[in-house]
C-alpha positions in Angstrom: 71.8 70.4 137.7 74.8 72.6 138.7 76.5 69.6 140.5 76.0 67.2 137.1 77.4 69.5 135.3 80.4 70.0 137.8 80.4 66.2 137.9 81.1 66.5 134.0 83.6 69.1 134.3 85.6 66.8 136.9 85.4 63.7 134.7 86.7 65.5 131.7 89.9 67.0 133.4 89.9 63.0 135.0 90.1 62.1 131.6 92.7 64.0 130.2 95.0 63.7 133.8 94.7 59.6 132.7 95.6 60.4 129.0 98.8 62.4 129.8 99.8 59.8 132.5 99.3 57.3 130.5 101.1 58.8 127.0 103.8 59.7 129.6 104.3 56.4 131.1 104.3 54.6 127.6 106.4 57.1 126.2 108.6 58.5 128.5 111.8 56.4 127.4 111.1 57.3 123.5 110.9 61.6 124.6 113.7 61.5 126.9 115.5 59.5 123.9 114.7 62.1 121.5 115.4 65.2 123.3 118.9 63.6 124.4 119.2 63.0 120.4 117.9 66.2 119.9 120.7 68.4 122.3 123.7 65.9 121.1 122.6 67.1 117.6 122.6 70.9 118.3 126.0 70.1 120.2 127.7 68.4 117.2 126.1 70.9 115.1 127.5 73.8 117.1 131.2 72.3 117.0 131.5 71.3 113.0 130.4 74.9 112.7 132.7 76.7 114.4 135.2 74.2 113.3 134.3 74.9 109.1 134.8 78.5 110.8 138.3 77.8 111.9 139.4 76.2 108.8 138.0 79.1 106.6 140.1 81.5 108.8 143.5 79.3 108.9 143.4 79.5 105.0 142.1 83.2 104.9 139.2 82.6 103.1 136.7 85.5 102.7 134.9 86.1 106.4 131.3 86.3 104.8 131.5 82.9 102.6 132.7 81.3 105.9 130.0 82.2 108.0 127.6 81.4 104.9 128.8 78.1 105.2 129.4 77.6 108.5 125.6 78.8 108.7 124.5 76.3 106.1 126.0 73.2 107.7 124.8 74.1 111.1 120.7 74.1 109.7 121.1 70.8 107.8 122.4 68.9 110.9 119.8 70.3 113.1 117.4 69.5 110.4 118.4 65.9 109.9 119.0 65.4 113.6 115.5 66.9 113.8 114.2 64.1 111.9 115.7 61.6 113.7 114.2 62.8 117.0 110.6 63.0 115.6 111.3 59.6 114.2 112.4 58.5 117.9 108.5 59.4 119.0 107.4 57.0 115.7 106.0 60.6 113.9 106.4 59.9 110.2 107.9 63.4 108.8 106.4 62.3 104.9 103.6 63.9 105.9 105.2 66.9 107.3 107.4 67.2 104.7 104.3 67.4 102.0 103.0 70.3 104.4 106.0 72.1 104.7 106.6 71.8 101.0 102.8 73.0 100.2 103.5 75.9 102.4 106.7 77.0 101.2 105.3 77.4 98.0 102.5 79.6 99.5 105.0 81.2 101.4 107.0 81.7 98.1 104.9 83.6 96.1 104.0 86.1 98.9 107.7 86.7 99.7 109.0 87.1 96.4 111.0 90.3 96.7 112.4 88.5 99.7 113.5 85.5 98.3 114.8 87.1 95.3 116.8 89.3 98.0 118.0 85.5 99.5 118.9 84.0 95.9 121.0 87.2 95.2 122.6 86.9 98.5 123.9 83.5 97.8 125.5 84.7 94.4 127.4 87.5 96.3 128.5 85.5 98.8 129.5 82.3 96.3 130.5 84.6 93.5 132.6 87.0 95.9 132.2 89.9 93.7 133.3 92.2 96.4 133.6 91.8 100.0 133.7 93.4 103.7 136.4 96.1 103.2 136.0 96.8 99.3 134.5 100.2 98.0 131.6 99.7 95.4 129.5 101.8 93.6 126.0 100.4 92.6 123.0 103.0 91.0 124.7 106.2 91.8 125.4 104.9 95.4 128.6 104.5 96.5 130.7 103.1 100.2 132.8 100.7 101.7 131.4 97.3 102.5 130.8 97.0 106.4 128.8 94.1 106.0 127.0 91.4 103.4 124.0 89.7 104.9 121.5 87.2 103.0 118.8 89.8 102.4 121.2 92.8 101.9 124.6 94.5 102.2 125.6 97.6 104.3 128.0 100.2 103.2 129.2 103.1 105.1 130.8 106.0 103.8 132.8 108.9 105.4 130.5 110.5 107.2 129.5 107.2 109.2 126.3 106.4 107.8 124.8 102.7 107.0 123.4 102.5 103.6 121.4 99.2 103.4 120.9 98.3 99.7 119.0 95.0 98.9 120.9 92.0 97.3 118.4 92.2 94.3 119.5 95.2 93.2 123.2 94.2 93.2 123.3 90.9 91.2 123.0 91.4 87.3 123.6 95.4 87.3 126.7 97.2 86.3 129.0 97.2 89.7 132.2 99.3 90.2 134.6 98.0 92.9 137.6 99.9 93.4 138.7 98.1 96.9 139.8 99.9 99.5 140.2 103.5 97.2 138.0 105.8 95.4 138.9 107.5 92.3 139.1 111.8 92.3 138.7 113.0 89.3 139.2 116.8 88.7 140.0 119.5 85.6 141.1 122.8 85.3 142.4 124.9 82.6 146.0 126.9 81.8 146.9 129.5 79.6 147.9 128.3 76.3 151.1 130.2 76.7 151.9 128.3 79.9 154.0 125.3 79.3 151.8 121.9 80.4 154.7 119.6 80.4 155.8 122.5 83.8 152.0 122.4 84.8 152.1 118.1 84.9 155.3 117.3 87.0 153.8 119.9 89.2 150.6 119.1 89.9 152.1 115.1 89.4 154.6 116.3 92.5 152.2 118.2 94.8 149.7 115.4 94.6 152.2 112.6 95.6 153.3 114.8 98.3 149.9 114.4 100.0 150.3 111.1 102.4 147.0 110.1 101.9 147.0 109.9 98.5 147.9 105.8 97.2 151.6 105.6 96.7 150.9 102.3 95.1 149.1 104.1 91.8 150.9 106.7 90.1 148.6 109.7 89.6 147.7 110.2 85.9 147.8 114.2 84.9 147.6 115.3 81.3 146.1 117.4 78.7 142.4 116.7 79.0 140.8 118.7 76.3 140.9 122.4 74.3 138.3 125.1 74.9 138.3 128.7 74.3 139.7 129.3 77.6 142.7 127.0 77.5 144.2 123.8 77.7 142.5 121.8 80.0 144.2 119.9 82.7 143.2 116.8 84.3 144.0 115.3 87.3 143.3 111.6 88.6 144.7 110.3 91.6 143.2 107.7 94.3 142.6 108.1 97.9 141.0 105.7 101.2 137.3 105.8 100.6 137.1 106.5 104.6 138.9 109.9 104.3 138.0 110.6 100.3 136.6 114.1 100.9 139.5 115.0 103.6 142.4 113.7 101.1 140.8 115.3 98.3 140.5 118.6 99.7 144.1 118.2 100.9 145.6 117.5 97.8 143.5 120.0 95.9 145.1 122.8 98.7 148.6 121.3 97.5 147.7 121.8 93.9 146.8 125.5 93.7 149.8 126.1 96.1 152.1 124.6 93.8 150.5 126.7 91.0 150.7 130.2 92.7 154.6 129.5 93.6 155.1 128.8 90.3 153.1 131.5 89.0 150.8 129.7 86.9 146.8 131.1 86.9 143.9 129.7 86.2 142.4 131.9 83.8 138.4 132.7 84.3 136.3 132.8 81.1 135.7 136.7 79.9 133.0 137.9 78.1 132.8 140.8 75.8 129.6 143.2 76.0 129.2 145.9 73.2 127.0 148.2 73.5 125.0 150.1 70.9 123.5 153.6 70.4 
């Protein structure tokens, strides 16, 4: 009983050693044919990509959209090279197509945060409404492009941190881009006996003396309001998103210096208490 059954055993792996030489033999010529096919096509592929690269770059077109296309040309000659090699083994891809088409639309429904992530991607990077280098602000969150991906783009802000904020939640919401500067806006009040056209050139000097402050936008400083305390003062000036905090705090230090030699105070709200027997 044991040696039919090892008889068996040895027929069957007989019979599959005869099927593989013989698909082998027969077909040989039609697989070396289609991986050569196959290679050349990744080869060509490789080239016209980093050639649409080198074009983007010699007419300083945005980094991101050039990869994004580079990217894009690369999969669809692979694909259709693809096609040709399984075509070279005489495997009909209709069928295959169907399948992959059927399971893209599974696929779709249970990655639809993901693919709405894609789609958004593909607007940012056709649309260019910002790219690697600009400073944005979406929901509250704000930092200087490092990089924009398919799924999502990363900021990073002055303190070094990567902020990864999905592409859905950038296309169709209100977006501030102020390139590579960040707006500091500040307020302070004066006496109303001081004179505020004194008070503007300044606070208007002292803040241009700062080097990291733009030189490119004039600061704006003016009568921002009345209150009970005084005239209020504002200040708007832009600095280098990577050094925002830094610059500001610089320029602020320039301020108040320029006040005190001048001897112009801030005056601090008072409040009268009467007491009663």
């Amino acid at each position: 009983m044991n040696e039919t059954s090892l008889d068996q055993e040895l027929q069957q792996i007989q019979n599959v050693y005869d099927l593989l030489t013989e698909f082998i033999v027969q077909y040989s010529f039609q697989i070396v044919g289609a991986v050569i096919i196959l290679l050349i096509g990744i080869w060509i592929a490789n080239k016209v990509s980093n050639f649409v690269v080198s074009q983007f770059e010699k007419h300083n077109i945005d980094v991101t959209l050039g990869n994004f296309v580079s990217n894009l040309v690369r999969i669809c000659i692979i694909a259709m090279v693809a096609i040709i090699s399984l075509g070279k083994l005489g495997i009909s891809v209709t069928p295959m197509v169907a399948a992959i088409g059927a399971a893209s639309l599974g696929a779709g429904l249970a990655l639809q945060g993901m693919l709405a992530n894609y789609a958004a991607g593909v607007t940012i990077i056709v649309t260019r409404p910002f790219v690697i280098g600009n400073t944005i602000e979406i929901k509250g969150v704000a930092g200087v492009v490092k990089q924009i991906q398919l799924g999502l783009t990363i900021l990073t802000n002055e303190e070094g941190e990567l902020i990864s904020i999905p592409n859905k939640h950038i296309v169709g919401e209100i977006l501030h881009n102020s390139h590579e500067y960040k707006l500091v806006d500040t307020q302070f009040n004066i006496d109303y006996q001081t004179d505020p056209q004194q008070v503007i050139k300044l606070i208007s000097d002292a803040v241009m003396s700062h080097g990291g402050v733009s030189q490119t936008r004039t600061p704006q400083v003016g009568i921002n309001d009345f209150n009970s305390i005084g005239m209020e003062i504002g200040v708007r000036y832009w600095v280098p998103t990577n050094s925002y905090f830094e610059d500001k705090y610089q320029a602020n230090l320039a301020i108040i210096k320029a006040l005190k030699s001048a001897d112009i105070t801030i005056p601090c709200p008072v409040r009268e208490i009467h007491l009663q027997q």
